[in-house]
C-alpha positions in Angstrom: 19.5 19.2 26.9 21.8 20.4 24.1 20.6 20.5 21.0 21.4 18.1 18.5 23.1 20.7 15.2 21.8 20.7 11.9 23.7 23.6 10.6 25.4 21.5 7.5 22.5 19.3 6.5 22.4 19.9 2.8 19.6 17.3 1.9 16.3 17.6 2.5 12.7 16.0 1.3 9.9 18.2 1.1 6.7 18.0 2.7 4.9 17.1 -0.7 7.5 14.1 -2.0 7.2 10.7 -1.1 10.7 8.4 -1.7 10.7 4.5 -2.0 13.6 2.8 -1.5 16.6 3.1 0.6 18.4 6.3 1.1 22.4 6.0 1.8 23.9 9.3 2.5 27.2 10.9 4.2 25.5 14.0 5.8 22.6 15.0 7.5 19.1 14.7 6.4 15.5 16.5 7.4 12.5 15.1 6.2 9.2 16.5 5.8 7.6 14.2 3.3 6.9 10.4 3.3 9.7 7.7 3.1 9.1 4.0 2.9 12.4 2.4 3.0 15.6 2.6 4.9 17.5 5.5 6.1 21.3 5.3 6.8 23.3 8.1 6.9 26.9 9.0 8.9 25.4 12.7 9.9 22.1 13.3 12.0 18.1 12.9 11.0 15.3 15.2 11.5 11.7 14.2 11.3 9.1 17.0 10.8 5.8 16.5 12.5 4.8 16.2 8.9 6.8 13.2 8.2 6.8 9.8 8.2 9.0 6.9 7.6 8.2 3.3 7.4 11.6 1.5 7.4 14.7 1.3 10.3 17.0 4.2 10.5 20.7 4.2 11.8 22.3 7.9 11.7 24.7 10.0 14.3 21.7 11.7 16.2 18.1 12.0 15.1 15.3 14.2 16.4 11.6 13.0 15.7 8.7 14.9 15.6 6.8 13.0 13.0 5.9 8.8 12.8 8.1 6.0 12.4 7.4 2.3 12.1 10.7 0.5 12.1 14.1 0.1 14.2 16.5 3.1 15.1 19.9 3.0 15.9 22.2 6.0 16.5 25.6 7.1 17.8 24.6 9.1 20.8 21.1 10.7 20.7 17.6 10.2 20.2 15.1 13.0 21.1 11.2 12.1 20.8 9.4 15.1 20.2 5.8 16.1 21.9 4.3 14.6 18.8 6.2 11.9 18.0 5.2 8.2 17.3 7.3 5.7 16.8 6.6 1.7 16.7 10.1 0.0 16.6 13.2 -0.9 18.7 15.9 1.7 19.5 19.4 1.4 20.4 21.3 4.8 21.7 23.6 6.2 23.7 21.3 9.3 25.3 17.1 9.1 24.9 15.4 12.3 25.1 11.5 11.8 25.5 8.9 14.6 25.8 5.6 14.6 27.1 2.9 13.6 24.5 5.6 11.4 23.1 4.0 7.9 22.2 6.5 5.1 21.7 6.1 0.9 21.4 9.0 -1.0 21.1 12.6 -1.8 23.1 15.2 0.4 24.3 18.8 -0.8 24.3 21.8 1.7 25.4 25.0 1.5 23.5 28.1 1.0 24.9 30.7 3.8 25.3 
């Protein structure tokens, strides 16, 4: 499995903030705090085992290794992390799931 890069992401929310309301950006994003609203970005998502987001999600690739409770949509990759949990629908291209990974919801696979 090739890694998903986060070389360029230039935002990030620390493991001590907590954000409500949507988030629109253009790039990538890793999050290690608490975000209750939606996250839509054009670039991918990283969710810290710390982390957790309460609202859907629709980015280019996202890697979870925290919680989420809502839908996720991306343009080619999801990866659910050892310690991931995640309570929502997901719509991808390629699904990545490791062991420990806990996950209730659909799966639906894009189109090319």
């Amino acid at each position: 499995m090739s890694k998903i890069d986060f070389q360029n992401v230039h935002t990030m929310v620390g493991a001590d903030a907590t954000l409500e309301g949507k988030i629109s950006l253009e790039g990538g994003l890793i999050i290690y705090g608490k975000i209750y609203g939606d996250v839509e970005t054009k670039g991918p998502v990283r969710i810290a085992s710390t982390a957790e987001v309460v609202g859907n999600i629709v980015a280019s690739d996202i890697h979870i290794g925290g919680i989420v409770k809502g839908n996720i949509s991306v343009n080619d990759r999801i990866v659910l992390g050892d310690h991931s949990i995640v309570n929502g629908d997901m719509v991808y291209r390629r699904l990545y799931i490791e062991e420990g990974a806990k996950f209730s919801g659909r799966c639906d696979i894009t189109g090319d």
